[in-house]
RODO-2510 file (C-alpha; in nm, 4 decimals, decimal comma):
residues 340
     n   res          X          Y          Z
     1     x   -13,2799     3,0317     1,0219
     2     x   -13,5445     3,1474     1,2732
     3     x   -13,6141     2,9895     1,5763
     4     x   -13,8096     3,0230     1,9164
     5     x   -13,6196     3,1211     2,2153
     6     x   -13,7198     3,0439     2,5505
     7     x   -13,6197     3,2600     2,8224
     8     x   -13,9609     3,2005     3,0196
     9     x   -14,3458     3,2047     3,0073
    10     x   -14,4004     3,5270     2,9240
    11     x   -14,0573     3,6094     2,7298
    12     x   -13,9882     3,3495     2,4112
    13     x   -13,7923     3,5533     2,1215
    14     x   -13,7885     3,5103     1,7873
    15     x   -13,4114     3,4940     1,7235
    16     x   -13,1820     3,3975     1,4233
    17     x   -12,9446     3,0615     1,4253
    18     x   -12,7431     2,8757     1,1636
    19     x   -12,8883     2,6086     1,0269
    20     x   -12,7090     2,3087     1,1700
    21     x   -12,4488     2,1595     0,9498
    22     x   -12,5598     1,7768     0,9104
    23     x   -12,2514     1,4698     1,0171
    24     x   -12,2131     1,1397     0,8478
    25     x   -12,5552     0,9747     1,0399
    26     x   -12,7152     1,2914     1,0755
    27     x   -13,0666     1,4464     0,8972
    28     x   -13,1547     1,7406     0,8622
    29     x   -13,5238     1,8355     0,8453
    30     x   -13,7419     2,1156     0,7629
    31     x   -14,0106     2,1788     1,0547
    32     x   -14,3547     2,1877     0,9659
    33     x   -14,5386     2,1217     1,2963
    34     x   -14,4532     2,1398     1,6104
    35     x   -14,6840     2,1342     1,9303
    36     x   -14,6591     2,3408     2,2690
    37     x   -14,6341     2,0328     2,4887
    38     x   -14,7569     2,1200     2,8585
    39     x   -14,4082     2,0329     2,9705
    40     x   -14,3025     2,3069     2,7807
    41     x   -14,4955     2,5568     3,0015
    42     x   -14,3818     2,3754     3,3205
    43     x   -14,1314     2,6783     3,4095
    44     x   -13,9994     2,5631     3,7211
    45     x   -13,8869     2,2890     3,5093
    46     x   -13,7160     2,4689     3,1573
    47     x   -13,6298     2,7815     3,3447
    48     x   -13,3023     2,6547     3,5165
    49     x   -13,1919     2,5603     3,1391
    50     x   -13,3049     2,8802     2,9492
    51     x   -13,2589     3,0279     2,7170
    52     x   -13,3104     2,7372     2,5139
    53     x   -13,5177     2,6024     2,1752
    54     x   -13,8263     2,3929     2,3196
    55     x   -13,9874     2,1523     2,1022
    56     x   -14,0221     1,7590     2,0876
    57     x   -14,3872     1,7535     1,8902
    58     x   -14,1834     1,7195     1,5729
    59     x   -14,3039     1,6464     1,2391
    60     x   -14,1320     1,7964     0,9281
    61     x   -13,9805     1,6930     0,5870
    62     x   -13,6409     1,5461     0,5208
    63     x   -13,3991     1,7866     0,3132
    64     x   -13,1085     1,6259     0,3678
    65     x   -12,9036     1,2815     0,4833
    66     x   -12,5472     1,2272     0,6007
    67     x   -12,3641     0,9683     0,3821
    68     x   -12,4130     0,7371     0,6270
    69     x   -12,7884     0,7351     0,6174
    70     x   -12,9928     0,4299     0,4185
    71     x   -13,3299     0,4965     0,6302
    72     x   -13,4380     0,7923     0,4881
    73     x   -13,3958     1,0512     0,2045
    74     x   -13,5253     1,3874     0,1214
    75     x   -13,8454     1,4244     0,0500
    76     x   -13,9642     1,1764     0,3337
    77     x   -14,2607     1,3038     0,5579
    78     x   -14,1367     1,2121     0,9321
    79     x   -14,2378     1,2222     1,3013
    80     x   -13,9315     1,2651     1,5198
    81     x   -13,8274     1,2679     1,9230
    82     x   -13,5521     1,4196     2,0896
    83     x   -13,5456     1,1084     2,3558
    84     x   -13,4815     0,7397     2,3053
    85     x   -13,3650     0,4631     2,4760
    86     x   -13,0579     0,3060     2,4516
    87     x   -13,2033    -0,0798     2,3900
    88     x   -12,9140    -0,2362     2,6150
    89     x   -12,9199    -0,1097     2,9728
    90     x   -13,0376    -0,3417     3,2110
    91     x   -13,3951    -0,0821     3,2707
    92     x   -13,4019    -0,0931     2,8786
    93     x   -13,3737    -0,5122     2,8378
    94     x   -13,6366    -0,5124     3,1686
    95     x   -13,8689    -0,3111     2,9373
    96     x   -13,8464     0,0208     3,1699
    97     x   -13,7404     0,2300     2,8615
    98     x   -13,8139     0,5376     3,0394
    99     x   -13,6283     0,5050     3,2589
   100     x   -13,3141     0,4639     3,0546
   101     x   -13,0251     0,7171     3,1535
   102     x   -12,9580     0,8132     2,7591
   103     x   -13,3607     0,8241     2,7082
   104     x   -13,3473     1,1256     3,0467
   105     x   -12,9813     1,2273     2,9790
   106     x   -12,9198     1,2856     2,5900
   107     x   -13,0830     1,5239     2,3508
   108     x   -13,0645     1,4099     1,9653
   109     x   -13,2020     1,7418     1,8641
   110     x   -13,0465     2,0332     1,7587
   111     x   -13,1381     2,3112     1,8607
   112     x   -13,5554     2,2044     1,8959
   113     x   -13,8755     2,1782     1,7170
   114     x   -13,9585     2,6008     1,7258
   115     x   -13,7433     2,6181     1,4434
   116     x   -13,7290     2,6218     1,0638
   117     x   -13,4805     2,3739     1,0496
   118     x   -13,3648     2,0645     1,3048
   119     x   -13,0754     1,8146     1,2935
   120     x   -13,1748     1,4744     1,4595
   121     x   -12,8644     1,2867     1,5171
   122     x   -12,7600     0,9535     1,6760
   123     x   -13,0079     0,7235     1,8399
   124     x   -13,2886     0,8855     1,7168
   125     x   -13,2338     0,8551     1,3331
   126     x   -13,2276     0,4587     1,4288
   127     x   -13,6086     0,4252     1,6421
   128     x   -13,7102     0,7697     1,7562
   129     x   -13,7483     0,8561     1,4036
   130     x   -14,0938     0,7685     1,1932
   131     x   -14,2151     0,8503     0,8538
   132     x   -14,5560     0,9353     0,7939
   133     x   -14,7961     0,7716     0,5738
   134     x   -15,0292     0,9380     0,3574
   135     x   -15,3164     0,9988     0,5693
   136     x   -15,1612     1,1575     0,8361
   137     x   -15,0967     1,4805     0,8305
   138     x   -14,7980     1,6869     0,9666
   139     x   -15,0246     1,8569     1,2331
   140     x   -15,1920     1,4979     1,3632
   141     x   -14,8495     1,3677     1,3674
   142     x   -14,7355     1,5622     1,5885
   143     x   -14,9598     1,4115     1,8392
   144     x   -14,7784     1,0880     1,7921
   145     x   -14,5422     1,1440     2,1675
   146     x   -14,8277     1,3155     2,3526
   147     x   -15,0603     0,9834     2,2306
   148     x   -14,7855     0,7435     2,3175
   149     x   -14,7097     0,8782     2,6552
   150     x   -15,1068     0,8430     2,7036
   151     x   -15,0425     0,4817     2,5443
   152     x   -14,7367     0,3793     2,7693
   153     x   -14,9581     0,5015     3,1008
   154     x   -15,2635     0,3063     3,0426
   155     x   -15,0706    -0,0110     3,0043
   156     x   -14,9106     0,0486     3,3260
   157     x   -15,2092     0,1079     3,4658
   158     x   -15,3123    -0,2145     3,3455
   159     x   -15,6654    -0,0298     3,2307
   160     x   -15,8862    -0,3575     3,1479
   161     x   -16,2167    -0,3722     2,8837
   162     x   -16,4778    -0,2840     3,1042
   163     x   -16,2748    -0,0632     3,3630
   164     x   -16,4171     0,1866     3,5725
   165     x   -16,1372     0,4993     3,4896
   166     x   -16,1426     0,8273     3,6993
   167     x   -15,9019     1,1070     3,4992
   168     x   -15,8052     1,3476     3,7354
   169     x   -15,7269     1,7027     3,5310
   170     x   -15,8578     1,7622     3,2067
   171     x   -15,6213     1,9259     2,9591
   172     x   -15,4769     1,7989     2,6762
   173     x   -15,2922     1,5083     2,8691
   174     x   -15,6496     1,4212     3,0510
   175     x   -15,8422     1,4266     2,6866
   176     x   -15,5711     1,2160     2,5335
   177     x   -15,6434     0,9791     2,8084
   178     x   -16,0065     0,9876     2,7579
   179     x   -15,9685     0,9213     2,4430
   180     x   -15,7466     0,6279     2,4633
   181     x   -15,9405     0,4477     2,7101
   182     x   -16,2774     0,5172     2,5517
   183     x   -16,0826     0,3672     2,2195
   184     x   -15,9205     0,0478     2,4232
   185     x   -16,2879    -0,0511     2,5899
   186     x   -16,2992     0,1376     2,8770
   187     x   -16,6093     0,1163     3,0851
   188     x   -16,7395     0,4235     3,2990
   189     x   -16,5048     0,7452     3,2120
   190     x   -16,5250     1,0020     3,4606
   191     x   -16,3571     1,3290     3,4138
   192     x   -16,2620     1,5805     3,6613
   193     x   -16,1222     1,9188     3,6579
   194     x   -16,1889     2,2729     3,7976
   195     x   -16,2629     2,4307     3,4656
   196     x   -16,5981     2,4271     3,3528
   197     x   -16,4611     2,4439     2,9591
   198     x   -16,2039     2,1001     3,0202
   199     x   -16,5043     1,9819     3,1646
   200     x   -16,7203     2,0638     2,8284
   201     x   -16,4161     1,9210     2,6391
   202     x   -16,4093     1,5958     2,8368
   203     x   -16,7669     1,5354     2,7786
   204     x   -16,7341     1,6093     2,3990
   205     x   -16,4540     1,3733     2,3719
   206     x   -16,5873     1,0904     2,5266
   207     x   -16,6207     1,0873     2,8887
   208     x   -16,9306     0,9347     3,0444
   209     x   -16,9647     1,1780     3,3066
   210     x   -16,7872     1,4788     3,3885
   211     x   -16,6886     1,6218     3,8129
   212     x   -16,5989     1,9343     3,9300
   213     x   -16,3246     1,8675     4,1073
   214     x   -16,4098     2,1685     4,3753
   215     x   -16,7019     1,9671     4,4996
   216     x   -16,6782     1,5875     4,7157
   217     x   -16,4808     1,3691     4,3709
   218     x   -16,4685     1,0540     4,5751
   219     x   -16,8352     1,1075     4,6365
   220     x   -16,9841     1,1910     4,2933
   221     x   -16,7460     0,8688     4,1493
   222     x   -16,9466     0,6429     4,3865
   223     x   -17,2847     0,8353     4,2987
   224     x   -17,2069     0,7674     3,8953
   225     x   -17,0414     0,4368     3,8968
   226     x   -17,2732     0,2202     4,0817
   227     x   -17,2024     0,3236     4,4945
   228     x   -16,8310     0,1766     4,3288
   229     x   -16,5376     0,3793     4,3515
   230     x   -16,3284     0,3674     4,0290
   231     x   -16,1349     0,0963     3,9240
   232     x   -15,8448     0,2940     3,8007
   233     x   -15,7398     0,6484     3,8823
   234     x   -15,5272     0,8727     3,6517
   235     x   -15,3727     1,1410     3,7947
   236     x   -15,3195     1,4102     3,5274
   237     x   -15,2450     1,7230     3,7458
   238     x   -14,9990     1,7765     3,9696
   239     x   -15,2266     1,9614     4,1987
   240     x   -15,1857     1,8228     4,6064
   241     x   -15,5643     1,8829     4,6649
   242     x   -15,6228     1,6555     4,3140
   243     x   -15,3554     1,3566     4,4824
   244     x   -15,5836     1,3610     4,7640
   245     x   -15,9090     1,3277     4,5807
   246     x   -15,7370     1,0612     4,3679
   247     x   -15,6509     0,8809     4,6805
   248     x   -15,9856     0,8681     4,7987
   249     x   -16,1682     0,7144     4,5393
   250     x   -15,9854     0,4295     4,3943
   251     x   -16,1889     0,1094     4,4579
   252     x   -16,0164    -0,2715     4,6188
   253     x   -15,8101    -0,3846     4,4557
   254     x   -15,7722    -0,0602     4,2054
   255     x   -15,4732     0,0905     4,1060
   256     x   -15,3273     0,4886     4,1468
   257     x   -15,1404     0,6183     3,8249
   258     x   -14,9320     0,8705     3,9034
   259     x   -14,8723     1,0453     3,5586
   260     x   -14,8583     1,3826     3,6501
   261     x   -14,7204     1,4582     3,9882
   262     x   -14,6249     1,7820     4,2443
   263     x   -14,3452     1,9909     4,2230
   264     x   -14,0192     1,8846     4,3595
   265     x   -14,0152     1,9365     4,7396
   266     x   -14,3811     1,8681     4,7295
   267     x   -14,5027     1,6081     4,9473
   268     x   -14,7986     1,3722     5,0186
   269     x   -14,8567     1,2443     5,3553
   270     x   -14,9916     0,8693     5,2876
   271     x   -15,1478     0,6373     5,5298
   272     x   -15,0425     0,2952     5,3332
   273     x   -15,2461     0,0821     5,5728
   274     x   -15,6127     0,0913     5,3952
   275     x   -15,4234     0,0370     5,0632
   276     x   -15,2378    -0,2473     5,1623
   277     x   -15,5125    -0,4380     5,3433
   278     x   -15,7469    -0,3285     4,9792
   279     x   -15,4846    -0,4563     4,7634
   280     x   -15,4470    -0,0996     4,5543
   281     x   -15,1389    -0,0322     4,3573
   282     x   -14,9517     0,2498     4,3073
   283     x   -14,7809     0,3474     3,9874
   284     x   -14,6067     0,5853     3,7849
   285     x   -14,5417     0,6878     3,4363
   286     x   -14,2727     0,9152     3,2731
   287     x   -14,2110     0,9659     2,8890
   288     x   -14,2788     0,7000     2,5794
   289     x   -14,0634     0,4860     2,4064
   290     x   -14,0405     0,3651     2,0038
   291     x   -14,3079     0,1114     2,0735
   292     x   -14,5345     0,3806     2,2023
   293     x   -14,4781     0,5613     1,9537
   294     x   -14,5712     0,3129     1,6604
   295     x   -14,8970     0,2133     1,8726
   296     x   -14,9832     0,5823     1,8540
   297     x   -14,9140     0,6416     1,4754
   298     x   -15,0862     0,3421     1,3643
   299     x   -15,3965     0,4214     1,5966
   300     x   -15,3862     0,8002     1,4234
   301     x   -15,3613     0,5960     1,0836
   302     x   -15,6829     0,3779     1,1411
   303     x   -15,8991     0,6894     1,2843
   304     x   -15,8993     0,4725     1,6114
   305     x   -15,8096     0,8245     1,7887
   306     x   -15,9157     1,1514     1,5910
   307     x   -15,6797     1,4174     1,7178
   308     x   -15,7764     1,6489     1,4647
   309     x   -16,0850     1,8388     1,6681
   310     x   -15,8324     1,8779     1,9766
   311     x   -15,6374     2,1724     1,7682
   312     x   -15,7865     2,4818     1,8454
   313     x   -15,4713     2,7516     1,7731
   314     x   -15,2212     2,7184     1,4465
   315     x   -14,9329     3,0139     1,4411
   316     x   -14,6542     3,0775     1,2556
   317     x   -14,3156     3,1123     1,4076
   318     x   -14,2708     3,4409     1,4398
   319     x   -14,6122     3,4710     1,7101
   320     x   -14,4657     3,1954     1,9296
   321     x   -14,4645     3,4307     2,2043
   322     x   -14,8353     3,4319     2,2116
   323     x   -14,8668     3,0740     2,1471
   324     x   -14,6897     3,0445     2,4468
   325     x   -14,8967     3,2833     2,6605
   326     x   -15,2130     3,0856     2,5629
   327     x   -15,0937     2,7593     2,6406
   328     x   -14,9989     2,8664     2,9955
   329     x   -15,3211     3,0552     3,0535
   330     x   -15,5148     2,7848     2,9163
   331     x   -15,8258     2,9203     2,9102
   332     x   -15,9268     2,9352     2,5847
   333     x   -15,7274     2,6539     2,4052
   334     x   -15,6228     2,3120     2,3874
   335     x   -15,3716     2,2345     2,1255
   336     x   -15,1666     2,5197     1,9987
   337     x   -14,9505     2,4127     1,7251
   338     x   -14,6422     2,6010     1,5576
   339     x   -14,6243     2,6005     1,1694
   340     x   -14,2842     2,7782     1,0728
***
């Protein structure tokens, strides 16, 4: 089979593989969509494990079960995840799924979602697994983990009906977020980003108002939300300067979510006092978990969230190289999907 190997940015090859031979509680499915995820173009993050088959924006049918498989059968339309938690650490039975050591330490995939074929094994047959209904299609499935990290962060965040929200960065991570909120009862959205066409795409998707985030962001948030800063902030770049903006314009009693953050070795100097005396909270929020991910589907399901006008590239396999290179430029895109 044909898959999509990742040495870097700029260099992903097109290279052959066996298709994986499927165990006893193994499936085996045939890819049909599969999302460029912007953690796939984080390099300082893959590159230390390249080369390597990216992919976790999996939807695909089911060709074949191990004998030890009830759940599913061929034929079945699925959604699938590489990462899952465990369900009996002590983070897991706390309800801090993320942070589960098999959820950050254990890959059920082989060998990733740029391929024609992938064998999802263990855990994630059990709950990371998902069949589709009818009216959602392989492509708006696999915005299913994207959605439910989106899901997962606003419920930290505690984002309330009514909620003044400032999203800091606006690609596909910041629209999802619009999105969501706008879709929970969200009050004033504000958007910010340094690209005039995020900002465009923020405003089409349901922002209130849209900042460039090169001018005085604490400033304009007070100027459109009532000489109030924002009730929540969403932080959905890892950008330093962005950190500081965010900082700055989160209101008493507000709360700071961390979903995107620097590089490692990056730091923020913080003066805690005015945010202890205020009352603001700081918070963060990594990956999604099987109840994300069944809040997501089912708000896909209902047309609660259209994800559909947030594709704007579909390629086959073999041009994952320049998939790749537009999703890293960004310029010109927001969703590029892969359709082997």
């Amino acid at each position: 089979m044909k898959v999509g190997m990742y040495y870097n940015n700029r260099d992903v090859r097109v290279e052959e593989m066996p298709v994986p031979e499927v165990g006893e509680k193994d499936i085996l499915i045939k890819v049909r969509a599969s999302g460029i995820c912007g953690s796939d173009i984080m390099e300082w993050y893959r590159i230390k494990r390249a080369p390597l088959v990216l992919g976790h924006e999996v939807t695909g049918e089911v060709v074949k079960v191990g004998s030890g498989v009830t759940k599913f059968a061929p034929g079945d339309r699925v959604f699938t995840i590489h990462h899952v938690p465990c369900d009996e650490c002590e983070e897991c039975l706390k309800g801090h799924h993320t942070a589960c050591r098999d959820l950050q330490g254990i890959n059920y995939f082989e060998p990733g979602g740029f391929s024609e074929f992938l064998k999802v094994s263990g855990k994630s047959v059990d709950t990371g697994t998902l069949k589709l209904p009818p009216e959602v299609s392989y492509e708006e499935g696999t915005f299913i983990e994207p959605l439910g990290t989106v899901l997962r962060g606003l419920r930290t965040a505690d984002v309330k009906p009514g909620e003044s929200v400032l999203i800091l960065g606006s690609g596909l991570s910041g629209l999802l977020y619009i999105k969501a909120a706008r879709a929970l009862g969200a009050g004033n959205i504000i958007a910010a980003d340094i690209r005039d066409n995020r900002l465009k795409a923020a405003a089409r998707f349901g922002a209130t108002h849209t900042v460039n985030a090169s001018e005085d962001v604490p400033a304009a948030v007070k100027k459109l939300n009532g000489d109030r800063l924002a009730d929540k902030v969403i932080i959905c770049t890892g950008a330093l300067p962005a950190i500081s903006q965010a900082l700055d314009s989160v209101e008493r009693g507000g709360t700071v979510l961390f979903f995107a953050v620097p590089k490692p070795g990056e730091t923020v100097p913080v003066d805690f006092n005015p945010y202890w005396r205020n009352d603001i909270s700081f918070k963060t929020s990594y990956g999604s978990a099987p109840l994300d991910h069944y809040q997501a589907l089912e708000l896909i399901r209902r047309g609660n969230i259209d994800v559909k006008d947030m594709i704007t590239t579909r390629l086959p396999l073999g041009e994952i190289a320049k998939g790749f290179a537009m999703a890293a430029e960004g310029k010109d895109c927001l969703k590029v999907i892969i359709e082997p």
